[in-house]
ZATIDREN-647007 format. One record per residue (C-alpha): residue in one letter; z negated, x, y negated. Coordinates in nm, 2 decimals, always signed. Example, Ala and Ser with C-alpha at 12.3 -4.5 7.8 and 13.67 -1.06 7.14 Angstrom:
! residues 2
<pt><code>A</code><z>-0.78</z><x>+1.23</x><y>+0.45</y></pt>
<pt><code>S</code><z>-0.71</z><x>+1.37</x><y>+0.11</y></pt>
! end
This chain:
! residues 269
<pt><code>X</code><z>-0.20</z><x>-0.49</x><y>+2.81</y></pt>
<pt><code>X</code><z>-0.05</z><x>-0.31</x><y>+2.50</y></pt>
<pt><code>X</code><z>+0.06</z><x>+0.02</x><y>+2.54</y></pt>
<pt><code>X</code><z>+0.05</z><x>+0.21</x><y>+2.20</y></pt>
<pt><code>X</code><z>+0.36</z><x>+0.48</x><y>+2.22</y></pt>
<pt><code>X</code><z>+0.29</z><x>+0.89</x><y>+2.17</y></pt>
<pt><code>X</code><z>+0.44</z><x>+0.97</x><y>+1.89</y></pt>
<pt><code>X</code><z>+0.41</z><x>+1.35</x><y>+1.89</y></pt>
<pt><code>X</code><z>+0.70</z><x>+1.52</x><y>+1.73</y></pt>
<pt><code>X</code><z>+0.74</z><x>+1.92</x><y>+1.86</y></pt>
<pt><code>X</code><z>+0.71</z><x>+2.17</x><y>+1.59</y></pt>
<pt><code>X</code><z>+1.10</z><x>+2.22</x><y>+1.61</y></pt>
<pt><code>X</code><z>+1.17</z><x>+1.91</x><y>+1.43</y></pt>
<pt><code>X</code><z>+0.93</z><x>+2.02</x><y>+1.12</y></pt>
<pt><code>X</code><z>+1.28</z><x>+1.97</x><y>+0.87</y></pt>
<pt><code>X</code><z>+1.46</z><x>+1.68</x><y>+0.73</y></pt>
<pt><code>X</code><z>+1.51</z><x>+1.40</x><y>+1.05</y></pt>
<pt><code>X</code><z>+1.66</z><x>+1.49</x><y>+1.34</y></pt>
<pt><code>X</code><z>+1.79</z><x>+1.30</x><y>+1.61</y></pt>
<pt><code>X</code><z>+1.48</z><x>+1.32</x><y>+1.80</y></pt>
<pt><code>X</code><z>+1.28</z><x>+1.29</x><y>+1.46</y></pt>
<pt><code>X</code><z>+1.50</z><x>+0.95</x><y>+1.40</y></pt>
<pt><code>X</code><z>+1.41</z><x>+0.79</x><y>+1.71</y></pt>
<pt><code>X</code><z>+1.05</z><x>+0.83</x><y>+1.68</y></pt>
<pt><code>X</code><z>+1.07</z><x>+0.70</x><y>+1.32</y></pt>
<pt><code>X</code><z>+1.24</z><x>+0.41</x><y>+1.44</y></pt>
<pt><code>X</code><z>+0.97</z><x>+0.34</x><y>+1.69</y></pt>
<pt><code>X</code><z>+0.70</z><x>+0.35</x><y>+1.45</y></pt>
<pt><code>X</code><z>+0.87</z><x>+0.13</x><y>+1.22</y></pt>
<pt><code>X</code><z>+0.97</z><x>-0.08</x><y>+1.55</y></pt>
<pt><code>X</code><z>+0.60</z><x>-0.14</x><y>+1.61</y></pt>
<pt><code>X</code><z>+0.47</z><x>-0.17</x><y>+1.24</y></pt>
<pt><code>X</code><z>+0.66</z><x>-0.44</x><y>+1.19</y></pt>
<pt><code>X</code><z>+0.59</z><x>-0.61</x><y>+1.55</y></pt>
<pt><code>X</code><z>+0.26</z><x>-0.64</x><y>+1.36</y></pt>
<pt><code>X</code><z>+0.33</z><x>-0.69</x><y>+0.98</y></pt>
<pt><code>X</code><z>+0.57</z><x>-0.94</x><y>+1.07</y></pt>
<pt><code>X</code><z>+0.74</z><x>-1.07</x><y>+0.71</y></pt>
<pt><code>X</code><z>+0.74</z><x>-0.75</x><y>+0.59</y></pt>
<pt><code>X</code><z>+0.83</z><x>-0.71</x><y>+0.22</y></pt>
<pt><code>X</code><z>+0.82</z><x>-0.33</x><y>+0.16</y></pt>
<pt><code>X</code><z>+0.73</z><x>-0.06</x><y>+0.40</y></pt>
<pt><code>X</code><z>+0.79</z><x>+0.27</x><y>+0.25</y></pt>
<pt><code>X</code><z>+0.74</z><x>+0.57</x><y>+0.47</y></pt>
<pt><code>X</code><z>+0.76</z><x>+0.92</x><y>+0.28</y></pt>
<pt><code>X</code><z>+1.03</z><x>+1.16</x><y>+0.41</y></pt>
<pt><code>X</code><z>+1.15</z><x>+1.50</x><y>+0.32</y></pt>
<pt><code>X</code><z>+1.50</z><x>+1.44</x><y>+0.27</y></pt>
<pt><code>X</code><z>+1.43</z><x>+1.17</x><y>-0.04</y></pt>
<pt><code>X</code><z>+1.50</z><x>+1.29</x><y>-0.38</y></pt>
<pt><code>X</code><z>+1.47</z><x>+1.08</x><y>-0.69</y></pt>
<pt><code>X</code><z>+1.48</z><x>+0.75</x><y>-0.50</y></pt>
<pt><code>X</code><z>+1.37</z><x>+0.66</x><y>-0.17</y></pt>
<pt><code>X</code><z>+1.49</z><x>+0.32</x><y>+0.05</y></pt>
<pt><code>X</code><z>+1.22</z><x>+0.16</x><y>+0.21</y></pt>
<pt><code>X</code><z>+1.20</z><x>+0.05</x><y>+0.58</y></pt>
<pt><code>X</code><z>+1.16</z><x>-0.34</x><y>+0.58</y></pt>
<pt><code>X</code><z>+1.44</z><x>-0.57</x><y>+0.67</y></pt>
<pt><code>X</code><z>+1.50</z><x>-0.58</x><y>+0.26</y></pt>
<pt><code>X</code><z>+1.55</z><x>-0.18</x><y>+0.20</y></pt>
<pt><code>X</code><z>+1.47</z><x>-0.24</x><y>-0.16</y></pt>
<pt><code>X</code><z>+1.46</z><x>+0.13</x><y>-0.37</y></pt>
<pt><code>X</code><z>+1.17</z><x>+0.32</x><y>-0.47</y></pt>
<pt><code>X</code><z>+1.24</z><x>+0.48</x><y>-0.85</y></pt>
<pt><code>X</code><z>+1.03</z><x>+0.82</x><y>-0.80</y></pt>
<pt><code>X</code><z>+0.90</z><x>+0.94</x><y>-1.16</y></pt>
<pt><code>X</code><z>+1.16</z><x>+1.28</x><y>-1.13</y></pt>
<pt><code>X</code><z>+1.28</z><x>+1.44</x><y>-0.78</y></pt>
<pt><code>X</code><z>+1.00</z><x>+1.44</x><y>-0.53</y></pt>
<pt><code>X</code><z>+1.11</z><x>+1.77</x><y>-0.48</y></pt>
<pt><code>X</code><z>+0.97</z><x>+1.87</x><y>-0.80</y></pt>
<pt><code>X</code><z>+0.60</z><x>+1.71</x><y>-0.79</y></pt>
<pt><code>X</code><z>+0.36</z><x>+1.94</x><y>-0.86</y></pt>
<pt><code>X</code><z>+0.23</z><x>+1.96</x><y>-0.47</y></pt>
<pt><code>X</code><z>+0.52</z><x>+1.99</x><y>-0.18</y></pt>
<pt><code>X</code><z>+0.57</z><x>+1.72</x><y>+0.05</y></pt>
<pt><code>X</code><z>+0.33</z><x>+1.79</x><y>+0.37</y></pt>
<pt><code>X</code><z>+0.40</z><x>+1.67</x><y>+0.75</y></pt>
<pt><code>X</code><z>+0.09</z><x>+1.45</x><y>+0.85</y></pt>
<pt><code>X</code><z>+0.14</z><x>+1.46</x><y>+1.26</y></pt>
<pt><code>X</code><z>+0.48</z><x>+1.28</x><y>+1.33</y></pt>
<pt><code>X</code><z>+0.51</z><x>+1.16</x><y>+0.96</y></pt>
<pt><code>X</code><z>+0.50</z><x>+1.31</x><y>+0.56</y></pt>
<pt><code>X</code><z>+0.25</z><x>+1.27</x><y>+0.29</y></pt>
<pt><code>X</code><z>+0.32</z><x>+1.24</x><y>-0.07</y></pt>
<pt><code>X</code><z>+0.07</z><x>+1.43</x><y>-0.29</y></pt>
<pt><code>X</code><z>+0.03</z><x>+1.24</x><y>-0.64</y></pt>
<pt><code>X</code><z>-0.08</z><x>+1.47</x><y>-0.90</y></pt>
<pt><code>X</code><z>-0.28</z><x>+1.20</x><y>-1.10</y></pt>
<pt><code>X</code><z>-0.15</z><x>+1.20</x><y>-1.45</y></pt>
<pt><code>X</code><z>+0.23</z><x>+1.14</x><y>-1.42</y></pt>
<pt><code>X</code><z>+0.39</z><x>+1.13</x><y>-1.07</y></pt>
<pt><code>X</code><z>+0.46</z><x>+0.76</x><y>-0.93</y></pt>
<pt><code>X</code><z>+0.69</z><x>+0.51</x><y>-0.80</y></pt>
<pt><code>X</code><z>+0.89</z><x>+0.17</x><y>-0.91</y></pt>
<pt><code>X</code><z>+1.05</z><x>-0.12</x><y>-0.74</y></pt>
<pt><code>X</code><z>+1.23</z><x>-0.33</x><y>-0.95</y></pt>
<pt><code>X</code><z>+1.12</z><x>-0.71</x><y>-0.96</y></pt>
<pt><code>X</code><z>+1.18</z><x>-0.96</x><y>-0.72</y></pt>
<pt><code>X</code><z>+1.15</z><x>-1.31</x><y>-0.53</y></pt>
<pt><code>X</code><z>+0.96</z><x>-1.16</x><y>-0.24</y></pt>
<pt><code>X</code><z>+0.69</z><x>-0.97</x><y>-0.41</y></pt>
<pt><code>X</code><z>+0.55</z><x>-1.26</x><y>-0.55</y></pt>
<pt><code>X</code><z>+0.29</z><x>-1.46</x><y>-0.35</y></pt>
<pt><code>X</code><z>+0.21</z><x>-1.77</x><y>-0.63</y></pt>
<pt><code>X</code><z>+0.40</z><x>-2.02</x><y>-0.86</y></pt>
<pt><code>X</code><z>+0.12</z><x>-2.09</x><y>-1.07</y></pt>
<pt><code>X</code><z>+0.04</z><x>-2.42</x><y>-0.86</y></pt>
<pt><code>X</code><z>-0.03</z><x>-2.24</x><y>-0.54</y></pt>
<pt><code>X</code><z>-0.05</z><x>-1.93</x><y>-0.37</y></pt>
<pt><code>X</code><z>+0.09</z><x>-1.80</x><y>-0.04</y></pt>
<pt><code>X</code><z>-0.09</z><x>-1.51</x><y>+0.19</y></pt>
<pt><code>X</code><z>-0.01</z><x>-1.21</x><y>+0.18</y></pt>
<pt><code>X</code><z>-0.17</z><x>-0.86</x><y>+0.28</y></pt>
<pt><code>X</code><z>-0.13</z><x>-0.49</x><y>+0.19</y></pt>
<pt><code>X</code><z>-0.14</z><x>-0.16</x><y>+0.40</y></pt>
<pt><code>X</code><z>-0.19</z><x>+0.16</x><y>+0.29</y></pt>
<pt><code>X</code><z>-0.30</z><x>+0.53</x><y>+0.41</y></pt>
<pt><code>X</code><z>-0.43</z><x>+0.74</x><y>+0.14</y></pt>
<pt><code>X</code><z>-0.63</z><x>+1.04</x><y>+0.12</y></pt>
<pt><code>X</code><z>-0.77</z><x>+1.05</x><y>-0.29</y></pt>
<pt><code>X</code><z>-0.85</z><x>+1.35</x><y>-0.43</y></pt>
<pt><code>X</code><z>-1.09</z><x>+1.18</x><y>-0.66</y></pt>
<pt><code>X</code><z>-1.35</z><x>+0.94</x><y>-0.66</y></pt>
<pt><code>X</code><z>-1.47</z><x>+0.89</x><y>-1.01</y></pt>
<pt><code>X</code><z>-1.16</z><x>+0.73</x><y>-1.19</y></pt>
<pt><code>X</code><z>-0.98</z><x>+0.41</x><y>-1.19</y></pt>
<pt><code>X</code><z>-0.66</z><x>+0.45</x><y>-0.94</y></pt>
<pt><code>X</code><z>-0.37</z><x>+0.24</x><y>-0.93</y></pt>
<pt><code>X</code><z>-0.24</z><x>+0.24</x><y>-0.50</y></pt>
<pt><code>X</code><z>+0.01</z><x>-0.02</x><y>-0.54</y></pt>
<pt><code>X</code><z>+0.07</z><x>-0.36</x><y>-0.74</y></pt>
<pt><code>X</code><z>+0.30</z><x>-0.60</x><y>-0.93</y></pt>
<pt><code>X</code><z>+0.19</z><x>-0.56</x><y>-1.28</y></pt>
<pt><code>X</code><z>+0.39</z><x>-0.44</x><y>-1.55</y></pt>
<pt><code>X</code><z>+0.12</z><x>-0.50</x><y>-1.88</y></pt>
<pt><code>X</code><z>-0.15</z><x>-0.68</x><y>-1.98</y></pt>
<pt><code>X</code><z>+0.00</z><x>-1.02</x><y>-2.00</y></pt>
<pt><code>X</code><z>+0.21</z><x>-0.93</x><y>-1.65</y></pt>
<pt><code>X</code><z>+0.03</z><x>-0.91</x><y>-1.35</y></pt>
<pt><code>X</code><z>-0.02</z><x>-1.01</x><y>-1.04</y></pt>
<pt><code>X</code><z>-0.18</z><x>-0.86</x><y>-0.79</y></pt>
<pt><code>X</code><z>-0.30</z><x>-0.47</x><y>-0.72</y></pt>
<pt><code>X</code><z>-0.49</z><x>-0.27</x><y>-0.47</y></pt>
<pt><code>X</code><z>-0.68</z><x>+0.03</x><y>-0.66</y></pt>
<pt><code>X</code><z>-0.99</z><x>+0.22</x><y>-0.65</y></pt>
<pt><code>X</code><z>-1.24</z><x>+0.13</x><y>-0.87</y></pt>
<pt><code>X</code><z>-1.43</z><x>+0.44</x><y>-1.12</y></pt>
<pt><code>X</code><z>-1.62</z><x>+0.46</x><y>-0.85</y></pt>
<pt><code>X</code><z>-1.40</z><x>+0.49</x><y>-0.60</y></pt>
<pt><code>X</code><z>-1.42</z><x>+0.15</x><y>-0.41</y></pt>
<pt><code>X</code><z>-1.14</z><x>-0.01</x><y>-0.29</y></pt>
<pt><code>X</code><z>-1.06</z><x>-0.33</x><y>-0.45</y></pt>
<pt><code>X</code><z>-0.80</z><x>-0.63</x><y>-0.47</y></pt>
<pt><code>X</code><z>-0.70</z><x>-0.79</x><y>-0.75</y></pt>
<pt><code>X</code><z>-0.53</z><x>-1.10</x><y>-0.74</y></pt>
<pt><code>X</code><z>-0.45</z><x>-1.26</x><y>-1.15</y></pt>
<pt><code>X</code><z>-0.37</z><x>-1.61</x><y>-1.27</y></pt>
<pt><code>X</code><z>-0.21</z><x>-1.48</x><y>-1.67</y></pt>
<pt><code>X</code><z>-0.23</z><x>-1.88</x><y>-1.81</y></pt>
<pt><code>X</code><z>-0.58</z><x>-1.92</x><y>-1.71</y></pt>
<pt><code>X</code><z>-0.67</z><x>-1.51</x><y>-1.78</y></pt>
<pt><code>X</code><z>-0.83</z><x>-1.56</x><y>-1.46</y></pt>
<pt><code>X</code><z>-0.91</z><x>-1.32</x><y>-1.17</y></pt>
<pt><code>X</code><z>-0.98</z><x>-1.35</x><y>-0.75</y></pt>
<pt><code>X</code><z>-1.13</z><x>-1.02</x><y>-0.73</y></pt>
<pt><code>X</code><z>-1.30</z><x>-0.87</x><y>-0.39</y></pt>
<pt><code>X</code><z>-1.42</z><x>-0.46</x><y>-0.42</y></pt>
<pt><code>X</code><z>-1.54</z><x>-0.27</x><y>-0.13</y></pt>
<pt><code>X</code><z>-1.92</z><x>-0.22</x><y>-0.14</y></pt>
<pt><code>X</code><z>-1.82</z><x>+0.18</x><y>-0.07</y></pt>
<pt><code>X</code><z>-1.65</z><x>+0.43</x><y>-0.17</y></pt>
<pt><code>X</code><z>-1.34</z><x>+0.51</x><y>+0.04</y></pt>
<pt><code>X</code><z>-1.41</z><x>+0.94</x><y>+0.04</y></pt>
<pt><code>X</code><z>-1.15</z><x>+1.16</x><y>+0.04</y></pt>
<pt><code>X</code><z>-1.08</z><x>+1.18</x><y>+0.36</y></pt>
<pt><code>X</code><z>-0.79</z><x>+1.01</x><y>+0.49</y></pt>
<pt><code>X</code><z>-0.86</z><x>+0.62</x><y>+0.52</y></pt>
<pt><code>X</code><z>-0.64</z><x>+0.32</x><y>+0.62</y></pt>
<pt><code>X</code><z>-0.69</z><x>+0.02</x><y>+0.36</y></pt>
<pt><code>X</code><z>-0.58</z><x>-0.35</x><y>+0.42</y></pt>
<pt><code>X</code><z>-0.63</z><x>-0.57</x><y>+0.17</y></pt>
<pt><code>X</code><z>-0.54</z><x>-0.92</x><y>+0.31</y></pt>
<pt><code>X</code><z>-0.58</z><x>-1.27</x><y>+0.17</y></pt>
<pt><code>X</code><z>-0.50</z><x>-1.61</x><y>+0.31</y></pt>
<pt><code>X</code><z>-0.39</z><x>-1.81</x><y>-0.01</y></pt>
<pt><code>X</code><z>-0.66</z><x>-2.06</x><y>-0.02</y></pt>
<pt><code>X</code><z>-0.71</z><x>-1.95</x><y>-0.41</y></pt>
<pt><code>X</code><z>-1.10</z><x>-1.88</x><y>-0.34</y></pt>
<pt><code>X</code><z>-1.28</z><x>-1.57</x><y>-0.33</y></pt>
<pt><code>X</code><z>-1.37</z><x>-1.61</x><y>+0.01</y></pt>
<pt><code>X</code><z>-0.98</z><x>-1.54</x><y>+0.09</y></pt>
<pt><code>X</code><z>-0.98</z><x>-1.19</x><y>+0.03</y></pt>
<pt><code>X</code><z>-1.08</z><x>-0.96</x><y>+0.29</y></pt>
<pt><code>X</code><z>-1.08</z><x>-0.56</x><y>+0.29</y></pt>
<pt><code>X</code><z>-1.04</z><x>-0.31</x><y>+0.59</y></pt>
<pt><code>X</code><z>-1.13</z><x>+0.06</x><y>+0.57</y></pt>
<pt><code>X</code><z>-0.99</z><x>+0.19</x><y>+0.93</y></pt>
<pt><code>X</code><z>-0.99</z><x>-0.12</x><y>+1.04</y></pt>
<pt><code>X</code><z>-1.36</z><x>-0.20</x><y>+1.03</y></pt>
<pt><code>X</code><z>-1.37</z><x>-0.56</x><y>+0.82</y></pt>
<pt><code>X</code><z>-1.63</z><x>-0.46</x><y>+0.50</y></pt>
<pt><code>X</code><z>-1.84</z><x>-0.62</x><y>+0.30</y></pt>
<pt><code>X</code><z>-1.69</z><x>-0.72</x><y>-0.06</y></pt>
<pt><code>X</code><z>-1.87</z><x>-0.77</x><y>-0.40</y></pt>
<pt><code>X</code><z>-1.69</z><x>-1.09</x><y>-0.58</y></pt>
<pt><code>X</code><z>-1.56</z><x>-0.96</x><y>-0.95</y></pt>
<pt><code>X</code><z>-1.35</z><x>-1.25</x><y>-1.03</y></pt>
<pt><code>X</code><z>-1.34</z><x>-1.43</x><y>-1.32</y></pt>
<pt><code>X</code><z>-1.24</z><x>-1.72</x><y>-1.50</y></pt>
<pt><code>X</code><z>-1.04</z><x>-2.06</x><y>-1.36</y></pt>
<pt><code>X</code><z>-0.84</z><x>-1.92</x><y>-1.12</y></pt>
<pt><code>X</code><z>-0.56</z><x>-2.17</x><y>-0.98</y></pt>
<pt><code>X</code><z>-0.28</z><x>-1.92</x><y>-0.86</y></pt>
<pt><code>X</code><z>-0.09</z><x>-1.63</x><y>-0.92</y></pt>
<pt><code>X</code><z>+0.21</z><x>-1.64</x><y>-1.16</y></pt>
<pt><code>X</code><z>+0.55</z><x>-1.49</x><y>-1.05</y></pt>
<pt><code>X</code><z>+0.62</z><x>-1.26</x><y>-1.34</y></pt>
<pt><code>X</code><z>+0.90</z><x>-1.05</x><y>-1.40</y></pt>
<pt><code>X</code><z>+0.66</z><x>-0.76</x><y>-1.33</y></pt>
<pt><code>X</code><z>+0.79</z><x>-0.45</x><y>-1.10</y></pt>
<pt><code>X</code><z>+0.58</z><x>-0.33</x><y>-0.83</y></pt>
<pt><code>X</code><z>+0.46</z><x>+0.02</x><y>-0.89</y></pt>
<pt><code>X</code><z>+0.33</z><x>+0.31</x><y>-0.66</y></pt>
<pt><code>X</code><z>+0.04</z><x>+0.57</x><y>-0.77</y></pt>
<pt><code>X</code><z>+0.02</z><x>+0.39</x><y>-1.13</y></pt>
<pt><code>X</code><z>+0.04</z><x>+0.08</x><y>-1.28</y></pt>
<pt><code>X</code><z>+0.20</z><x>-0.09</x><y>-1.55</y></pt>
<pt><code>X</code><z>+0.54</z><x>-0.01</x><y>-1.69</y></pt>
<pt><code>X</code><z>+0.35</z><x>+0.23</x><y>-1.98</y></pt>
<pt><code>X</code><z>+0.18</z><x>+0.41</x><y>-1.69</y></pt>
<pt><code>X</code><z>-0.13</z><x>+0.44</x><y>-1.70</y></pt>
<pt><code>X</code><z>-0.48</z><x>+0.47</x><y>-1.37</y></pt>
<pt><code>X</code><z>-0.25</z><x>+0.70</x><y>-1.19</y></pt>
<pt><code>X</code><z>-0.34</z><x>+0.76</x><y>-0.84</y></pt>
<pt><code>X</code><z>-0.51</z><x>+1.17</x><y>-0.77</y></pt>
<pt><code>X</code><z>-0.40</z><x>+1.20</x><y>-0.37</y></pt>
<pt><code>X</code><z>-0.20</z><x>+1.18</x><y>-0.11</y></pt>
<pt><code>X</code><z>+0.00</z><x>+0.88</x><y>+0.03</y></pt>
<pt><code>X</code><z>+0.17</z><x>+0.81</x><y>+0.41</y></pt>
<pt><code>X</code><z>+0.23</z><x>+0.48</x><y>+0.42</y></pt>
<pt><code>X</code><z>+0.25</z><x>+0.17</x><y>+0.20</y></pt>
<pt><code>X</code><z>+0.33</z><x>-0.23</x><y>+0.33</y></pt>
<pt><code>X</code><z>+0.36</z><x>-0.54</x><y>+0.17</y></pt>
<pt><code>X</code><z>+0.41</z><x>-0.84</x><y>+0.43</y></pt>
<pt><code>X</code><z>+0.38</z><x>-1.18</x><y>+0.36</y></pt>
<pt><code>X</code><z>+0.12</z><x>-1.26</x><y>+0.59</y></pt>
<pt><code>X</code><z>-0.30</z><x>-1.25</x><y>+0.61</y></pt>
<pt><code>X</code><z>-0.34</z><x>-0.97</x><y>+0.89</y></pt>
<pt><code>X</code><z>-0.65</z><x>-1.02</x><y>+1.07</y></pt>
<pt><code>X</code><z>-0.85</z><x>-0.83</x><y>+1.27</y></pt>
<pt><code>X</code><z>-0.66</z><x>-0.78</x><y>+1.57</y></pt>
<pt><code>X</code><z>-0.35</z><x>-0.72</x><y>+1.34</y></pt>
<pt><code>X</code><z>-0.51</z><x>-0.46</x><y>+1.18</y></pt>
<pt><code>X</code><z>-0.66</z><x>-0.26</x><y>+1.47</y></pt>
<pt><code>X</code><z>-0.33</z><x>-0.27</x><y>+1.60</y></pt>
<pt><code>X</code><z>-0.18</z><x>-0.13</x><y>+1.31</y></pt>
<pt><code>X</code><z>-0.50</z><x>+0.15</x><y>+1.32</y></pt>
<pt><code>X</code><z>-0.37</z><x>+0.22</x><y>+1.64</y></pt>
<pt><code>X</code><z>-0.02</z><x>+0.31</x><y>+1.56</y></pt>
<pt><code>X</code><z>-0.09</z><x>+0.48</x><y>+1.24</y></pt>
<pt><code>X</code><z>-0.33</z><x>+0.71</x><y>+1.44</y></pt>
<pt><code>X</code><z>-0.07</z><x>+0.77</x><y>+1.72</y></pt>
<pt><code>X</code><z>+0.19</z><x>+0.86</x><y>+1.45</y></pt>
<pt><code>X</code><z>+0.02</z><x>+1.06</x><y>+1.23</y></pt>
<pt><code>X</code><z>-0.23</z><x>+1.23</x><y>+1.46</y></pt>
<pt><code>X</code><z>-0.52</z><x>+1.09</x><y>+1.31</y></pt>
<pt><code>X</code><z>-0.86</z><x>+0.99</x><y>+1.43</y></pt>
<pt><code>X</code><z>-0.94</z><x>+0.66</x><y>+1.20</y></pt>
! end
């Protein structure tokens, strides 16, 4: 039987991390990855980052914040154990320069991958960038965003065919908080893609278009609360947790990862 850990922290350890703080970080991150398994990025806010932040997978790669996030326009905020990032919607994001591990195609074939993230929009009638590699127009790869209407939506692009697999949530996501995973399996159909709101599996509308054959691995940087390296379908909200791992979560995976997420952050998903 699994045994899901409390991760209350006592309002003395409000501040930056301290030692107890650290050690119920490190269990969260502990059991997020048990789960996520090749984890390529896992960025967890905390109030001690500044301009940059390192995220917690095996790879630490750096997050490039848009100026200090000690001077967005909202304050950091605990969430439970853990911090939420308020983006204000028209200039605050993130950057990850480009790499090998982001990319889940060669143009020939494409590998699974999925995406987590907790975010609590402010909005719900504007398109909003959560997280993708895509730098432009002729540069992209994939991206989880909210449509105009606010539904949840992966995007997954083949540039040399201007192709698209494309799977949108049938609802809106609110704005309450919600846990997203986007997953897909790499069979370069449709029927790959699969979307979670609190861990219940939904039912997607198919927007793709075109030939698709597979992703392309661009020199394209992955980018947090906007897209493109011009900036633009900012993200109006608040963020705890972002993941990239190079593996199609299923449903088990995903409740698990519910369960940890609602442990940490003293939610009710």
């Amino acid at each position: 039987m699994t045994t899901y850990v409390d991760y209350h922290v006592s309002p003395l350890h409000q501040g930056p991390r301290s030692r107890t703080g650290d050690q119920v970080d490190r269990q969260l991150v502990h059991d997020l990855l048990a789960v996520l398994g090749d984890c390529r990025l896992l960025w967890l806010p905390d109030l001690a980052d500044t301009t940059t932040s390192t995220e917690r997978g095996r790879h630490a790669g750096t997050i490039t914040w848009s100026e200090s996030l000690g001077s967005w326009d909202a304050t950091r905020a605990r969430l439970g154990a853990g911090v939420a990032v308020a983006f204000n919607g028209t200039d605050e994001e993130g950057d990850v320069p480009d790499a090998g591990r982001y990319s889940f195609g060669d143009g020939a074939a494409d590998q699974p991958f999925s995406i987590v993230a907790l975010i609590k929009p402010d909005a719900n009638d504007a398109l909003m960038t959560i997280v993708g590699k895509l730098d432009s127009a002729a540069a992209e790869e994939w991206e989880l965003s909210l449509s105009a209407s606010g539904h949840p939506q992966l995007v997954l692009t083949d540039e040399s065919a201007a192709a698209t697999l494309a799977g949108r949530d049938a609802a809106a996501a609110g704005t309450g908080w919600v846990l997203l995973a986007a997953t897909y399996d790499g069979s370069r159909a449709a029927s790959g893609l699969r979307l979670y709101k609190d861990a219940a599996n939904r039912t997607l509308t198919d927007d793709s278009s075109g030939a698709y054959t597979a992703m392309e691995n661009t020199a394209a940087s992955v980018h947090l609360g906007a897209r493109y390296a011009t900036k633009e379908r900012f993200f109006d909200g608040s963020i705890a947790l972002v993941a990239v791992t190079a593996k199609a979560l299923g449903t088990d995976d995903v409740w698990a990862v519910k369960e940890v997420v609602n442990s940490y952050f003293g939610l009710s998903l």
